[in-house]
Structure formats: C-alpha cells, structure tokens
NURO-922971 format. One line per field, with one value per residue: x, y, z of N, C-alpha, C in turn; residue number from 1. Coordinates in nm, 4 decimals, m for minus. Each point is the difference from the previous one (the first is absolute). Example, Ala and Ser with C-alpha at 12.3 -4.5 7.8 and 13.67 -1.06 7.14 Angstrom:
2
n_px = (1.3190 m0.0350)
n_py = (m0.5690 0.1050)
n_pz = (0.7800 m0.0720)
ca_px = (m0.0890 0.0820)
ca_py = (0.1190 0.1190)
ca_pz = (0.0000 0.0060)
c_px = (0.0900 m0.0770)
c_py = (0.1200 0.1090)
c_pz = (0.0000 0.0730)
resi = (1 2)
//
This chain:
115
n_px = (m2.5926 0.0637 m0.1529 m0.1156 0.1308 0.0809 m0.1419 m0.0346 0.1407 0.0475 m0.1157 m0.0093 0.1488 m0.0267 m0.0953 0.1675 0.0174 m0.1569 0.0088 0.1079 m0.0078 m0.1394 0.0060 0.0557 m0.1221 m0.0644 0.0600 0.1459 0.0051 m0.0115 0.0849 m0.0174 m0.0441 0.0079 0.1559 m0.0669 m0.0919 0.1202 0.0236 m0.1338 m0.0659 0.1153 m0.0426 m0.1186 0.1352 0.0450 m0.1578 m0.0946 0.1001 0.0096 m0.1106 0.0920 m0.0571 m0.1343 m0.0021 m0.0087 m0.0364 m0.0841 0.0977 0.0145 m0.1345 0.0906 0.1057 m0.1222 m0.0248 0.1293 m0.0090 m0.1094 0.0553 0.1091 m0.1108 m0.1401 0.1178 0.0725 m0.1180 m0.0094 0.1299 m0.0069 m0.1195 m0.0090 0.0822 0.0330 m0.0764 m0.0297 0.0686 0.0370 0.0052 m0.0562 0.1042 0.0436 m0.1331 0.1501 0.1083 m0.0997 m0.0606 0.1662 0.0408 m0.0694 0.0143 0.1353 m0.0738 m0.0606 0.1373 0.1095 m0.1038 m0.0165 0.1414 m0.0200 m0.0701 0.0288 m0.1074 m0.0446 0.0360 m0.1110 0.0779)
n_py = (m3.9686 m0.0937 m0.0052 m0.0070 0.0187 m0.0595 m0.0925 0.0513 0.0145 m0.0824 m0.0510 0.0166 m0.0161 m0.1001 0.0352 0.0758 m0.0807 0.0246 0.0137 m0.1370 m0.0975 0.0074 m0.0221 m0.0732 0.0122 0.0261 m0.0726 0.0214 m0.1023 m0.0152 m0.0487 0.0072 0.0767 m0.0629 m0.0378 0.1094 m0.0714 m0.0410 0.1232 0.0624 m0.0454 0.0378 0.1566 0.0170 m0.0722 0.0854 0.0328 m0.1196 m0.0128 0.1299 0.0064 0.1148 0.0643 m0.0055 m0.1550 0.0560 m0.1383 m0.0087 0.0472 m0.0719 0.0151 0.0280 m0.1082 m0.0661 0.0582 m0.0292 m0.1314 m0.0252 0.0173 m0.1030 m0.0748 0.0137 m0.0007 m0.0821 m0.0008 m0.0084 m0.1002 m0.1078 m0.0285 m0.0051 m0.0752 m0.1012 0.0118 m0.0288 m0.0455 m0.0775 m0.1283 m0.0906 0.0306 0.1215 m0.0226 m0.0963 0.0658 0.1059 m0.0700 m0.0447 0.1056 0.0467 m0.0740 0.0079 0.1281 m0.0232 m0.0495 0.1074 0.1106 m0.0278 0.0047 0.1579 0.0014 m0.1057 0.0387 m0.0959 m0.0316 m0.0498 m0.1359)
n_pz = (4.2798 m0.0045 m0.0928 0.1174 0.0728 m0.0198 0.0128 0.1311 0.0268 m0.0732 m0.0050 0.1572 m0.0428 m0.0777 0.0882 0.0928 m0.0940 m0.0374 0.1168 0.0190 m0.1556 0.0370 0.1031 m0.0468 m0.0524 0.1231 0.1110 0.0956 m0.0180 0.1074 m0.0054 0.1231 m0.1272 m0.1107 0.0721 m0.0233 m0.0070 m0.0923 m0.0037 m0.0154 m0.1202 m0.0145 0.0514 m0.0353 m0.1143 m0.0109 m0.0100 m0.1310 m0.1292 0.0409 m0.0770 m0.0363 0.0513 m0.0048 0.0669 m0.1273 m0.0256 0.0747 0.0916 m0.0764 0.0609 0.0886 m0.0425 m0.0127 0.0800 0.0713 m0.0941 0.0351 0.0824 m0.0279 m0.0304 0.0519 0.0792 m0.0454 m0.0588 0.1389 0.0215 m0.0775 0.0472 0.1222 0.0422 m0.1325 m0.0075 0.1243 0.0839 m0.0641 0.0268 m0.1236 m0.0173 0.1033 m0.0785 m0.0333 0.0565 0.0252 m0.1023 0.0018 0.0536 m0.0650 m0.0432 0.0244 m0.0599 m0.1267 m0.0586 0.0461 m0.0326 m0.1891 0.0037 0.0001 m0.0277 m0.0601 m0.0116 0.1025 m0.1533 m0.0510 0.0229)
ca_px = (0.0294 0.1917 0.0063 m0.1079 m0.0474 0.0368 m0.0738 m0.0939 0.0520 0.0151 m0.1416 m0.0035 0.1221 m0.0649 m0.1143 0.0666 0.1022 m0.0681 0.0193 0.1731 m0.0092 m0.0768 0.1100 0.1192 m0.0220 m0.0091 0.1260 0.0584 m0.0922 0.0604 0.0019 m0.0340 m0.1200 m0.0014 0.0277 m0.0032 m0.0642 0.1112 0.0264 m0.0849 0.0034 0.1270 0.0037 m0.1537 m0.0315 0.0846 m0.0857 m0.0594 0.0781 0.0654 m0.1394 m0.1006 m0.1600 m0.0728 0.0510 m0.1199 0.0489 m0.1031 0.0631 0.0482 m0.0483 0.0638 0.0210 m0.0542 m0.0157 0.1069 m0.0101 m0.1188 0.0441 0.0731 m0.0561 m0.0972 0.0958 0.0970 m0.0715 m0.0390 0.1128 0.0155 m0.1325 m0.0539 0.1330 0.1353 m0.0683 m0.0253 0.0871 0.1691 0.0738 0.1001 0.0636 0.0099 m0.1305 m0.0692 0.0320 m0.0861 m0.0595 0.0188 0.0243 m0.2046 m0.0140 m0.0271 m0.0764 m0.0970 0.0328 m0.0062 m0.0906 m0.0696 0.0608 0.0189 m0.1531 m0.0847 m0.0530 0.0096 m0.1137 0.0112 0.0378)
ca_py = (0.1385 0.0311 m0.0446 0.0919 0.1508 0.0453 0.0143 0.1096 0.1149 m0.0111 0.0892 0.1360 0.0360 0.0265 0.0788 0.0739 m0.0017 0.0975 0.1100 0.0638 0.0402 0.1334 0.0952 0.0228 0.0510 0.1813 0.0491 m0.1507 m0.0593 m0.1000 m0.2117 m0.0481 0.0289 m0.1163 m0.0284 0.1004 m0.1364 m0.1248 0.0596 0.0250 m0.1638 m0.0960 0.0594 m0.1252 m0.1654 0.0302 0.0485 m0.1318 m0.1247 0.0592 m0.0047 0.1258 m0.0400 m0.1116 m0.1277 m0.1414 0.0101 0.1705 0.1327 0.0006 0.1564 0.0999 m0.0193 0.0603 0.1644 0.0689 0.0222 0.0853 0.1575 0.0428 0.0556 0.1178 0.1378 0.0654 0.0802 0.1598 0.0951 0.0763 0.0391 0.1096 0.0307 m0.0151 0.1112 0.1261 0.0142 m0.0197 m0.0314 m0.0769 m0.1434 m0.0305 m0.0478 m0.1372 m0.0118 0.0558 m0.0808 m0.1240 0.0463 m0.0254 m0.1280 m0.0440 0.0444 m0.0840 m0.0945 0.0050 0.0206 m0.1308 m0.1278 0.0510 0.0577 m0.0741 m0.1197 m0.1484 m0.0239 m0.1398 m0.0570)
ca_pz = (0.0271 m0.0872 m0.1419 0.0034 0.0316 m0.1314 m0.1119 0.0218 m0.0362 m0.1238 m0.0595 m0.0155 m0.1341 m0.0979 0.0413 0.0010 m0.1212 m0.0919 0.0400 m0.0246 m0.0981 m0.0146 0.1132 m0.0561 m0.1409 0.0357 0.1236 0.0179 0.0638 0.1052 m0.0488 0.1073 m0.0207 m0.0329 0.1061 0.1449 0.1123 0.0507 0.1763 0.0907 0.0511 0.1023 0.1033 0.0581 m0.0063 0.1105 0.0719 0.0922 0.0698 0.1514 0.1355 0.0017 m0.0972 m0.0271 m0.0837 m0.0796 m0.1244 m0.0905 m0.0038 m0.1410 m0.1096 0.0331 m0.1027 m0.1274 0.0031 m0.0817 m0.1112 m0.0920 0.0530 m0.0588 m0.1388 m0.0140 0.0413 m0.1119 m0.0579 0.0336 m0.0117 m0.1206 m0.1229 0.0710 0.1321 m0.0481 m0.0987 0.0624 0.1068 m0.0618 0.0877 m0.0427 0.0348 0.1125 0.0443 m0.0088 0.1215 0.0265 m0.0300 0.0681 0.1574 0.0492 m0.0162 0.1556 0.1175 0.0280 0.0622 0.1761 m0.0027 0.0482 0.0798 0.1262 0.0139 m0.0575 0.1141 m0.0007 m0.0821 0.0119 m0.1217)
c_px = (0.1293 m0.0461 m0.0914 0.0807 0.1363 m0.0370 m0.0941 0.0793 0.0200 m0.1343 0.0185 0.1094 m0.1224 m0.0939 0.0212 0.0858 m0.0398 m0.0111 0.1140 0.0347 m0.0569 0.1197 0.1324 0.0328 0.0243 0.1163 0.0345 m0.0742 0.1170 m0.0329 m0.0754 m0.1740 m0.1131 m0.0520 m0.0192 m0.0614 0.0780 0.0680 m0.1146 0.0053 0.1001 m0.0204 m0.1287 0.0704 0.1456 m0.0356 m0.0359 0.1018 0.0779 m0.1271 m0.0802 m0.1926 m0.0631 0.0928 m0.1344 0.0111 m0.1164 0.0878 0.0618 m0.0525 0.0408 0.1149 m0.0614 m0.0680 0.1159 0.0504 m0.1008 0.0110 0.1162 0.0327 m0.0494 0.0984 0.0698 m0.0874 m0.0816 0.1311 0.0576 m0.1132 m0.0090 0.1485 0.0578 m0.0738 m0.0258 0.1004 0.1145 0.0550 0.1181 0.0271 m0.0162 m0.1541 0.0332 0.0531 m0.0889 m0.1041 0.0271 m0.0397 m0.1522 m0.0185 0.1270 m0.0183 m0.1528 m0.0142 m0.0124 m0.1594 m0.0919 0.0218 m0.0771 m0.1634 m0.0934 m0.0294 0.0527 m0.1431 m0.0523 0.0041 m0.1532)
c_py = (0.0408 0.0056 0.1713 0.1543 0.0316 0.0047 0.1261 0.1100 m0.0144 0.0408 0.1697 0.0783 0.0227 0.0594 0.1281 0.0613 0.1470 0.1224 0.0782 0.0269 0.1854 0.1122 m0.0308 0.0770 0.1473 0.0321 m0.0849 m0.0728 m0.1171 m0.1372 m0.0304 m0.0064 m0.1585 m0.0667 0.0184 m0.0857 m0.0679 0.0141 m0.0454 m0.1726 m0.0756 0.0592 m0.0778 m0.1532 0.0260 0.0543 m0.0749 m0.0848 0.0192 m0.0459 0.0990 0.0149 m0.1222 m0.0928 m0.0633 m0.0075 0.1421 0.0453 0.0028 0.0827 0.1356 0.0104 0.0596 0.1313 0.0820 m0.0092 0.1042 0.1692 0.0269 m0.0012 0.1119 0.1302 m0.0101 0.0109 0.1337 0.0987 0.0619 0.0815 0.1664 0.1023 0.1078 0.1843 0.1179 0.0418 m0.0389 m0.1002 m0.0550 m0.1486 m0.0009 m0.0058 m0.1076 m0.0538 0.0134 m0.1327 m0.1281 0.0304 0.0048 m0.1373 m0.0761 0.0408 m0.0567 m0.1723 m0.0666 0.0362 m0.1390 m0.1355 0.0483 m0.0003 m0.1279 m0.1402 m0.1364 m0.0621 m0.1363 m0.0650 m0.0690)
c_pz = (m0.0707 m0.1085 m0.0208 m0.0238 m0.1161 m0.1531 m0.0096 m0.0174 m0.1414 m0.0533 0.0606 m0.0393 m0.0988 m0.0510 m0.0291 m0.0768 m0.1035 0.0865 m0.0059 m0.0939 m0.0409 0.0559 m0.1045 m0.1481 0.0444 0.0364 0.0146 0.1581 0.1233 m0.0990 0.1299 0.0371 0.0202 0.1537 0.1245 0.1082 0.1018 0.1509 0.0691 0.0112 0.0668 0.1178 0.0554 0.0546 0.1556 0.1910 0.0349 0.0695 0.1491 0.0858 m0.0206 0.0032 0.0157 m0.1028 m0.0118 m0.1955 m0.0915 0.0224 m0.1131 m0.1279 0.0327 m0.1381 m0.1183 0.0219 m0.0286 m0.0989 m0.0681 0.0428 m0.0696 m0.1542 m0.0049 0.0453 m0.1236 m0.1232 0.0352 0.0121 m0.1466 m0.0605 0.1019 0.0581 m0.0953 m0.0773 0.0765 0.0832 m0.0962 0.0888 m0.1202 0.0550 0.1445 0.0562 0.0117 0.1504 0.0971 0.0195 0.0776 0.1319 0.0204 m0.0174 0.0940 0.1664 0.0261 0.0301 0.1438 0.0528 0.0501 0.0924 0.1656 0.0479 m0.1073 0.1225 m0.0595 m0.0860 0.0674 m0.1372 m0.0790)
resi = (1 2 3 4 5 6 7 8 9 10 11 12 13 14 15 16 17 18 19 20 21 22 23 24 25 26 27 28 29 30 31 32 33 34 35 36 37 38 39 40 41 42 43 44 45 46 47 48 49 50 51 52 53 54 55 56 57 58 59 60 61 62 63 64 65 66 67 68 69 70 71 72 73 74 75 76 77 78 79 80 81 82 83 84 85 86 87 88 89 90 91 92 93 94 95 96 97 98 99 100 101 102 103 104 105 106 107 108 109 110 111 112 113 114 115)
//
C-alpha cells in the first residue's frame, strides 16, 4: 500500500498533465491542477486509518474511483467549466474540495465489500 497509492497518483498526475498543459496555452492555469487528488487521498488514508467507514482491504477501490473522478473532473473543468462559466484557476480549488467531499462520501455510505 506505501508503494500502491503513490504510484496511482503518479499515473493519475500524468493522465492529467494534457489537460493542464491545454488550459495553460489559453489562461493561466492553478500548478495544483496535476495534483488536485493528493488531499482527497490523504483525507480517505486518514478516514480509514481513524476507523471511519467500512474496514476491508476492497475498500481500497474507493481509492481508485477518486482517482478516476479526479481525472475525468479536471478535464471536464478545463474542456467544459473553464469555457462556459470562467472559473480559471480558482476551478481548481473547486475541484479539490469535490473530491474531498467525495472522499468523506464514500468512506461514509460504501458498504462492507467482501474480500
């Protein structure tokens, strides 16, 4: 798990990387973009490790849904947000704060999988 979830953020950075790039050619764009995951995930590994939520090692695809949300959001934020509404940079704040709201979310309401 010490090897797993900083390798998974490192793919979804990268994943993330062509959207920021895109967003930086137009406007100035948050550095935090990239990054935006890293909260929600310490806020989840900070949730289980208190107790919070179902304890089982499945609960570990909770993990990989906020990654993949927080891919699939910072391309709907730049491709859709950033174009119609204007947020900018401050979409990317916006972005962390839904992602660790879904954090708590899932810690809060995801059943007890079986392994």
């Amino acid at each position: 798990m010490m090897l797993m979830f900083p390798l998974l953020l490192l793919i979804a950075g990268l994943l993330t990387v062509p959207a920021y790039l895109y967003s930086r050619r137009r406007h100035p764009e948050s550095r935090w973009l990239p990054v935006a995951a890293v909260p929600a995930i310490a806020a989840w590994v900070l949730l289980a490790a208190s107790g919070y939520g179902a304890q089982s090692l499945s609960n570990l695809i909770e993990v990989l849904w906020l990654l993949g949300a927080s891919v699939i959001l910072a391309y709907a934020k730049v491709l859709v947000v950033d174009r119609v509404i204007g947020f900018r940079a401050g979409g990317t704040y916006i972005l962390m704060g839904m992602l660790l709201i879904a954090a708590l979310l899932l810690r809060s309401f995801m059943p007890l999988l079986p392994e």
